[in-house]
KEFI-746892 format. One record per residue: residue number from 0; z negated, y, x of N, C-alpha, C, O in turn. Coordinates in steps of 0.05 Angstrom, whole numbers, padded with zeros to 5 digits. Example, Ala and Ser with C-alpha at 12.3 -4.5 7.8 and 13.67 -1.06 7.14 Angstrom:
2
+-----+--------+--------+--------+--------+--------+--------+--------+--------+--------+--------+--------+--------+
!   n !   n.zz !   n.yy !   n.xx !  ca.zz !  ca.yy !  ca.xx !   c.zz !   c.yy !   c.xx !   o.zz !   o.yy !   o.xx !
+-----+--------+--------+--------+--------+--------+--------+--------+--------+--------+--------+--------+--------+
!   0 ! -00156 ! -00114 !  00264 ! -00156 ! -00090 !  00246 ! -00156 ! -00066 !  00264 ! -00169 ! -00066 !  00285 !
!   1 ! -00142 ! -00045 !  00257 ! -00143 ! -00021 !  00273 ! -00157 !  00001 !  00258 ! -00161 !  00023 !  00268 !
+-----+--------+--------+--------+--------+--------+--------+--------+--------+--------+--------+--------+--------+
// end
This chain:
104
+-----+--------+--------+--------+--------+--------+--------+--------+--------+--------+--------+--------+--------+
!   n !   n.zz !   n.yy !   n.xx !  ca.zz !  ca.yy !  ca.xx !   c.zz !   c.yy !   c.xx !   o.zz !   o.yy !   o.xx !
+-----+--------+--------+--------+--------+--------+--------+--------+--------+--------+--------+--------+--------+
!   0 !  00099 ! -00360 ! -00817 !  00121 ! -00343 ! -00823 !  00144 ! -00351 ! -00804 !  00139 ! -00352 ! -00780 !
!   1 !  00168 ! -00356 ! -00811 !  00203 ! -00357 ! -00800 !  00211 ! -00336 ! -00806 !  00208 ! -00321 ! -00825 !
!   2 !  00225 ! -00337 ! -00781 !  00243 ! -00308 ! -00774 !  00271 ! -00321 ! -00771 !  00276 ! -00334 ! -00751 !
!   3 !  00296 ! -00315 ! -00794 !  00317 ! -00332 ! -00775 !  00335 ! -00310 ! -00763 !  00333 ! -00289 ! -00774 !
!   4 !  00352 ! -00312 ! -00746 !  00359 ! -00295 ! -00734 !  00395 ! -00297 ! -00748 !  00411 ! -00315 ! -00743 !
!   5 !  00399 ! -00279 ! -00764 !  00434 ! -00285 ! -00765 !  00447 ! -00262 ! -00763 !  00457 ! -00251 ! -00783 !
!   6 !  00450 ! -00251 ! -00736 !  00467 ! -00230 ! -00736 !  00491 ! -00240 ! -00727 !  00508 ! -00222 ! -00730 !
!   7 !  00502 ! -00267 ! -00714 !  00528 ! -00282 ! -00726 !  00541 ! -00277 ! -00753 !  00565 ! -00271 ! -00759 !
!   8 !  00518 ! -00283 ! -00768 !  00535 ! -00276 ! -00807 !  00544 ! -00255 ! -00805 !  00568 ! -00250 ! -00802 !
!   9 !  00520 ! -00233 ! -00808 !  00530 ! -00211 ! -00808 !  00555 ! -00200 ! -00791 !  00569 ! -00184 ! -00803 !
!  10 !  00561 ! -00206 ! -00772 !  00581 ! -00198 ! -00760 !  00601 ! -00214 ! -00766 !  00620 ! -00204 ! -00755 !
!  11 !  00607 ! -00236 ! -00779 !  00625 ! -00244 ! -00783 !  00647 ! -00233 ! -00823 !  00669 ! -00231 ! -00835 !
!  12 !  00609 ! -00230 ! -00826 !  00608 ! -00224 ! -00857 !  00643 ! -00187 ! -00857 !  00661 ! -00179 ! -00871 !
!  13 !  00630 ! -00179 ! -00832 !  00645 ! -00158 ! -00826 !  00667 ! -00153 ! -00807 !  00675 ! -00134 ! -00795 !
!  14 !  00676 ! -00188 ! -00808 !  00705 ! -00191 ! -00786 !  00705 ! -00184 ! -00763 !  00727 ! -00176 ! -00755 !
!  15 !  00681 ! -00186 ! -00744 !  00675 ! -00182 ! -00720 !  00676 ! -00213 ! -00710 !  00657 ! -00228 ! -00717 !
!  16 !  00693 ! -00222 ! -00697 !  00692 ! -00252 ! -00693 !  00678 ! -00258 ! -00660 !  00668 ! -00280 ! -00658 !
!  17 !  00678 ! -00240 ! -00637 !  00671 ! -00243 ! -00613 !  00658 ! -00225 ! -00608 !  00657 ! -00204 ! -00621 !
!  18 !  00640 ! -00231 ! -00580 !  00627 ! -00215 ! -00568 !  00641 ! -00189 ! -00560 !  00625 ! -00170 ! -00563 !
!  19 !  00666 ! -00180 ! -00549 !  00676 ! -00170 ! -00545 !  00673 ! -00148 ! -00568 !  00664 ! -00126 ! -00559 !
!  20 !  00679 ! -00149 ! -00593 !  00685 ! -00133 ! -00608 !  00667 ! -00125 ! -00617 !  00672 ! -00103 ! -00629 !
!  21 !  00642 ! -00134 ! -00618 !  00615 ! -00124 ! -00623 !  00610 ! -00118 ! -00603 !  00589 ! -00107 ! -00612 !
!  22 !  00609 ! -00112 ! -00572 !  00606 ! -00100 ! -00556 !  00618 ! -00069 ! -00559 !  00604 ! -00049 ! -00555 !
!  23 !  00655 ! -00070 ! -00567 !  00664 ! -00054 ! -00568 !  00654 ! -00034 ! -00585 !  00653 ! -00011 ! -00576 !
!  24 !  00642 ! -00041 ! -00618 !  00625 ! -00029 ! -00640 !  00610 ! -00022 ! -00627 !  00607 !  00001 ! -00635 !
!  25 !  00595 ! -00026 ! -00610 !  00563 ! -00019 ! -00600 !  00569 !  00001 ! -00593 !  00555 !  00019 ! -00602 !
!  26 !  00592 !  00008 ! -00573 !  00599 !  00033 ! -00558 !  00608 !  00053 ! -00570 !  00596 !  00074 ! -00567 !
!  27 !  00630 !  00053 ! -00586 !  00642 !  00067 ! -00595 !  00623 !  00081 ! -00617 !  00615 !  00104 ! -00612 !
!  28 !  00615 !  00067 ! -00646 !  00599 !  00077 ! -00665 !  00569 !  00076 ! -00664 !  00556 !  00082 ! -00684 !
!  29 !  00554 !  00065 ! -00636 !  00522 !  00074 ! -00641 !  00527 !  00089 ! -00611 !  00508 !  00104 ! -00605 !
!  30 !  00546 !  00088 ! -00594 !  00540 !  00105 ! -00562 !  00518 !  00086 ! -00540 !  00508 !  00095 ! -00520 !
!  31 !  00515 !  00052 ! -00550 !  00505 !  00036 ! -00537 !  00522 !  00017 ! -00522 !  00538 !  00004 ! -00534 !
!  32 !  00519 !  00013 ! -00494 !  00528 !  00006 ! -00477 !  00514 ! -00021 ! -00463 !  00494 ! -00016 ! -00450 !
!  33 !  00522 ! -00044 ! -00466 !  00508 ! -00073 ! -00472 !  00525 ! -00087 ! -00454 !  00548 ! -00084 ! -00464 !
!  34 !  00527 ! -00099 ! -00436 !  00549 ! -00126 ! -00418 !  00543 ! -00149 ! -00435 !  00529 ! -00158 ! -00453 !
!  35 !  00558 ! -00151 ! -00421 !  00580 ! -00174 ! -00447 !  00561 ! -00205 ! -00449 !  00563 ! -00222 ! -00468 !
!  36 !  00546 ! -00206 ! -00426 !  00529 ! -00227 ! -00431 !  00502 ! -00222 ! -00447 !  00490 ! -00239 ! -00460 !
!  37 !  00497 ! -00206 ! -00445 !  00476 ! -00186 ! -00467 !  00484 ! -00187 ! -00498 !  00468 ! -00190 ! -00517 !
!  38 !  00508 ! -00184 ! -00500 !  00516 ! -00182 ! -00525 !  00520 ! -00221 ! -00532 !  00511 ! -00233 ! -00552 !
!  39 !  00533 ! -00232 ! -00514 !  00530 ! -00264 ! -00520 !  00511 ! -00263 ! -00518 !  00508 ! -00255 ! -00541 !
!  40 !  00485 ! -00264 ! -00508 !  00460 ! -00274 ! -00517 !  00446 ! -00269 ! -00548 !  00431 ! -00285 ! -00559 !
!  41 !  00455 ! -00245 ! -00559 !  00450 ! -00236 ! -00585 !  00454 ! -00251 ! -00601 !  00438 ! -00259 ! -00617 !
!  42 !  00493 ! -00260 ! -00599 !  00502 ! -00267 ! -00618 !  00483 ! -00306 ! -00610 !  00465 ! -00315 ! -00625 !
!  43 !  00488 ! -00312 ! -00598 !  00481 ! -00345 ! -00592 !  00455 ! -00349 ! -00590 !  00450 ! -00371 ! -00579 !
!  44 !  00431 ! -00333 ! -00598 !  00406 ! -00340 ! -00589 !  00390 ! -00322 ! -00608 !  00401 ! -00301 ! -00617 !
!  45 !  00365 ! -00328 ! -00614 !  00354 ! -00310 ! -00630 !  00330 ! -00304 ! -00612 !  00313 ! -00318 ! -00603 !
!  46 !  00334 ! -00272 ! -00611 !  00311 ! -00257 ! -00595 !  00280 ! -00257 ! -00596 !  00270 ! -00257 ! -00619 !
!  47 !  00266 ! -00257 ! -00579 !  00246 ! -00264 ! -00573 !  00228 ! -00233 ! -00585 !  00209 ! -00230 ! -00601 !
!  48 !  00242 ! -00217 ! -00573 !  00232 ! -00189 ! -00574 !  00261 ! -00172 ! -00582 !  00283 ! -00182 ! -00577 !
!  49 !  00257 ! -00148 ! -00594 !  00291 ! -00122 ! -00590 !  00281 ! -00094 ! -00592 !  00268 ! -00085 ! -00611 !
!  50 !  00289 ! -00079 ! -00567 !  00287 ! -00056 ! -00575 !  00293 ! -00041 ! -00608 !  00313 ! -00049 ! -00621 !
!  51 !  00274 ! -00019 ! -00617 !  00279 ! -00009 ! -00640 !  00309 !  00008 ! -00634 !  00327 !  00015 ! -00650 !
!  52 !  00307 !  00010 ! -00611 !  00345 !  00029 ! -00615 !  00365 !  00015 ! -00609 !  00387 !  00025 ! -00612 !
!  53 !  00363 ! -00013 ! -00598 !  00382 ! -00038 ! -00593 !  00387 ! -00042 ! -00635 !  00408 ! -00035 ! -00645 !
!  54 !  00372 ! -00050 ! -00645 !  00364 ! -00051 ! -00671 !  00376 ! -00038 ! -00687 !  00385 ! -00048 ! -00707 !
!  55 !  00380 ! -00008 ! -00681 !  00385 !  00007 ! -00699 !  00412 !  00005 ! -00691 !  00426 !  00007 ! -00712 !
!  56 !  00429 !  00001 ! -00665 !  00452 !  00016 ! -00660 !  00474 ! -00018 ! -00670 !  00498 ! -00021 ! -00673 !
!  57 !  00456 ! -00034 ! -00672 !  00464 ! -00056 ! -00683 !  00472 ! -00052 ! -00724 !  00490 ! -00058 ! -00740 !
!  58 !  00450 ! -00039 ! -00724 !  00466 ! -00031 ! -00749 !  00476 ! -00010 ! -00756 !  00483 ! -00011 ! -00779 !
!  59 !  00479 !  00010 ! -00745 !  00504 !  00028 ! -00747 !  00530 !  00016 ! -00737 !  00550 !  00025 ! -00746 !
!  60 !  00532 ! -00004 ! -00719 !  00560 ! -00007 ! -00715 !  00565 ! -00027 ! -00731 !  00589 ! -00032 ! -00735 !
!  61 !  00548 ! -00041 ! -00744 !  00560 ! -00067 ! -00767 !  00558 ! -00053 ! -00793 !  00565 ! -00066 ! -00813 !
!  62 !  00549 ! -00025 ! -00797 !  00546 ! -00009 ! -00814 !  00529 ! -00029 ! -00842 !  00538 ! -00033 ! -00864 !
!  63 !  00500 ! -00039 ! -00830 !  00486 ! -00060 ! -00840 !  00459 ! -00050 ! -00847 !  00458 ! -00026 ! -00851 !
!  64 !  00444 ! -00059 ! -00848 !  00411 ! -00051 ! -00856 !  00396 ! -00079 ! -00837 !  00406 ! -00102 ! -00838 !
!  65 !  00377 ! -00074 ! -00824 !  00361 ! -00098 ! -00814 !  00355 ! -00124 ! -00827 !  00352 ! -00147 ! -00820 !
!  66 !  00356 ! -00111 ! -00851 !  00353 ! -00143 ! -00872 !  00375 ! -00163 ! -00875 !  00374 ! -00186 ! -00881 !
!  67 !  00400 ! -00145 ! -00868 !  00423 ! -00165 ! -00857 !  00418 ! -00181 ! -00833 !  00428 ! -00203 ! -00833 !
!  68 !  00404 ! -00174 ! -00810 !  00410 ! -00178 ! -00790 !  00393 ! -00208 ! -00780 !  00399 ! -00227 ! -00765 !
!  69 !  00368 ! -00201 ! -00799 !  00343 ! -00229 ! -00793 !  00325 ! -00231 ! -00834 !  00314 ! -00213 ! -00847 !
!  70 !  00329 ! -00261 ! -00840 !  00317 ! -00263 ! -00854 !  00287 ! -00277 ! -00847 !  00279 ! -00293 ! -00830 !
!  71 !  00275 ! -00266 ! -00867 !  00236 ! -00270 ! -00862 !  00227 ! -00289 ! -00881 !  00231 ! -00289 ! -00905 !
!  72 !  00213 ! -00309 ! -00863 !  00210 ! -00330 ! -00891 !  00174 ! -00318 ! -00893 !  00158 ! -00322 ! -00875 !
!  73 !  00167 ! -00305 ! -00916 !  00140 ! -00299 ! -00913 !  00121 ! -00322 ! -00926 !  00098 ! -00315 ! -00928 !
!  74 !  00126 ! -00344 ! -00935 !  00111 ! -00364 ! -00944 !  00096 ! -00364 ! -00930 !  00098 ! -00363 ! -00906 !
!  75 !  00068 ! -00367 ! -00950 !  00034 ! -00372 ! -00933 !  00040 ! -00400 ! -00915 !  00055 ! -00417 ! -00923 !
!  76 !  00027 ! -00403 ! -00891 !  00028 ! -00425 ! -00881 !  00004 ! -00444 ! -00893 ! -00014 ! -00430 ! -00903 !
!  77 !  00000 ! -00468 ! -00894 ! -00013 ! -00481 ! -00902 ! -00034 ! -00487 ! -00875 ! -00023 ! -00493 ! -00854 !
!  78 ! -00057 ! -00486 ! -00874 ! -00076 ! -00491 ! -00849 ! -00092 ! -00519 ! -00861 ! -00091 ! -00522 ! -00885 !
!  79 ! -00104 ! -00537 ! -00846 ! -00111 ! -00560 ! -00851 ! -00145 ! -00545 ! -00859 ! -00151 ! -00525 ! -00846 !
!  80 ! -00159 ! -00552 ! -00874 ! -00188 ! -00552 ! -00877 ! -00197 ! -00552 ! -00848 ! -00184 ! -00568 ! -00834 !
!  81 ! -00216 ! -00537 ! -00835 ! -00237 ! -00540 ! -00814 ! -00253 ! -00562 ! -00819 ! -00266 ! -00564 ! -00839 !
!  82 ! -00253 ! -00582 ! -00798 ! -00273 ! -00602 ! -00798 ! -00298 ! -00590 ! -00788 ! -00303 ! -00570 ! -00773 !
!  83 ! -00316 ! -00608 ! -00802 ! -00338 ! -00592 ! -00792 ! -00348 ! -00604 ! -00768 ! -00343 ! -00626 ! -00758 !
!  84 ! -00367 ! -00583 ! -00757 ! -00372 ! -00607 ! -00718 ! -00401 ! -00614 ! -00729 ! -00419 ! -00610 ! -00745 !
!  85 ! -00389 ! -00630 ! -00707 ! -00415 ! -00651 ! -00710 ! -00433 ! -00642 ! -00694 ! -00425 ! -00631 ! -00674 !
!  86 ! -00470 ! -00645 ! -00700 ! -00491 ! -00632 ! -00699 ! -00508 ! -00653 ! -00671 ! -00520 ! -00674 ! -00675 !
!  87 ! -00506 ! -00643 ! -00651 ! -00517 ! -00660 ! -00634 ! -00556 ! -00658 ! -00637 ! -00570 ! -00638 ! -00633 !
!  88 ! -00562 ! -00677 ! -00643 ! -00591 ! -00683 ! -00646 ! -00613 ! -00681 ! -00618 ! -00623 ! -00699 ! -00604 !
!  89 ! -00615 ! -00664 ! -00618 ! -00631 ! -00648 ! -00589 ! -00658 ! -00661 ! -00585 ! -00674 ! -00653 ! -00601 !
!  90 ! -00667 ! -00680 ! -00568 ! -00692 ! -00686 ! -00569 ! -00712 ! -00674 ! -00577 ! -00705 ! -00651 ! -00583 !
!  91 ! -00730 ! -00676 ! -00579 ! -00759 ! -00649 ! -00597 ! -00781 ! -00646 ! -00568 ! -00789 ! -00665 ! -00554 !
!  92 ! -00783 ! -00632 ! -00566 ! -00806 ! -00634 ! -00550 ! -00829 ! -00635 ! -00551 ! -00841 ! -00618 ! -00565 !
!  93 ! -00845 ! -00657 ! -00537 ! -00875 ! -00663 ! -00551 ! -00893 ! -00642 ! -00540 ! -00887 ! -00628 ! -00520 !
!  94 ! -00918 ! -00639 ! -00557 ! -00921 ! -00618 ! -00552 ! -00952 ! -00624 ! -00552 ! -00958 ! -00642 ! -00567 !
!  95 ! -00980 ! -00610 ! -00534 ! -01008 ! -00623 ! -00529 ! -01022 ! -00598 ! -00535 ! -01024 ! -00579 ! -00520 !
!  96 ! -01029 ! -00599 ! -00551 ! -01045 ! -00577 ! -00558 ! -01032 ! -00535 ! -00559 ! -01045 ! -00514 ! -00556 !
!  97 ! -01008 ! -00537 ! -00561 ! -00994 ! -00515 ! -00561 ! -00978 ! -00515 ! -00527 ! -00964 ! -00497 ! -00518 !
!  98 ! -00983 ! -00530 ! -00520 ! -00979 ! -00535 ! -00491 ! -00945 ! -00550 ! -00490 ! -00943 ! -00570 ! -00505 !
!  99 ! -00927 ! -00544 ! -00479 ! -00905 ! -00561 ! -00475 ! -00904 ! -00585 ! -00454 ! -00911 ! -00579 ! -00431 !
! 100 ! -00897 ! -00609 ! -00459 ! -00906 ! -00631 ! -00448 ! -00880 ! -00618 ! -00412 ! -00860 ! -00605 ! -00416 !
! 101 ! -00886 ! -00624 ! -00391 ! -00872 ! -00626 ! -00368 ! -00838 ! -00644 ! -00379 ! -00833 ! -00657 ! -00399 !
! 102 ! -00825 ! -00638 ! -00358 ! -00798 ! -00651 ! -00366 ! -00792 ! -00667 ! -00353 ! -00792 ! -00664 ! -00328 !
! 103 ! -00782 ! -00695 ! -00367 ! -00778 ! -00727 ! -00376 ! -00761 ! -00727 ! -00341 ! -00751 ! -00748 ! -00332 !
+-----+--------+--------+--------+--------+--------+--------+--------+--------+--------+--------+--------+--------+
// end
């Protein structure tokens, strides 16, 4: 599964051209308060992890839905066949009358 991250589009999709001004949205219409390198990291990097209320206040101020924000590639991945392992051939132990022979 791919995750791509384009909350660049979106924000641009909605004339937000800098960090600055999506900073300023953050504050004003979700009440989230983000430094300015926080908010460049958003826009220039795609997150590892995001708070569910970082998330949300991201789309109230682009006035967006999450499905704007990251598209999901859900295509099955393809896995190679399991090789099968190979069976190591264990010496047998001889054996004298129900008796186990001492060791070699």
């Amino acid at each position: 599964m791919k995750i791509r991250w384009r909350l660049r589009m979106a924000a641009a999709q909605r004339e937000v051209w800098t960090g600055a001004q999506l900073r300023r949205l953050l504050a004003e219409k979700a009440g989230l308060e983000l430094s300015a390198a926080s908010v460049s990291v958003l826009l220039t990097k795609e997150p590892a992890q995001m708070k569910l209320s970082t998330l949300a206040a991201l789309c109230t101020a682009l006035e967006c839905t999450p499905n704007d924000l990251f598209e999901v590639d859900t295509t099955p991945v393809e896995r190679p066949a399991p090789t099968p392992r190979a069976t190591v051939d264990q010496p047998k132990i001889a054996s004298s009358g129900g008796r186990s022979m001492p060791p070699v």
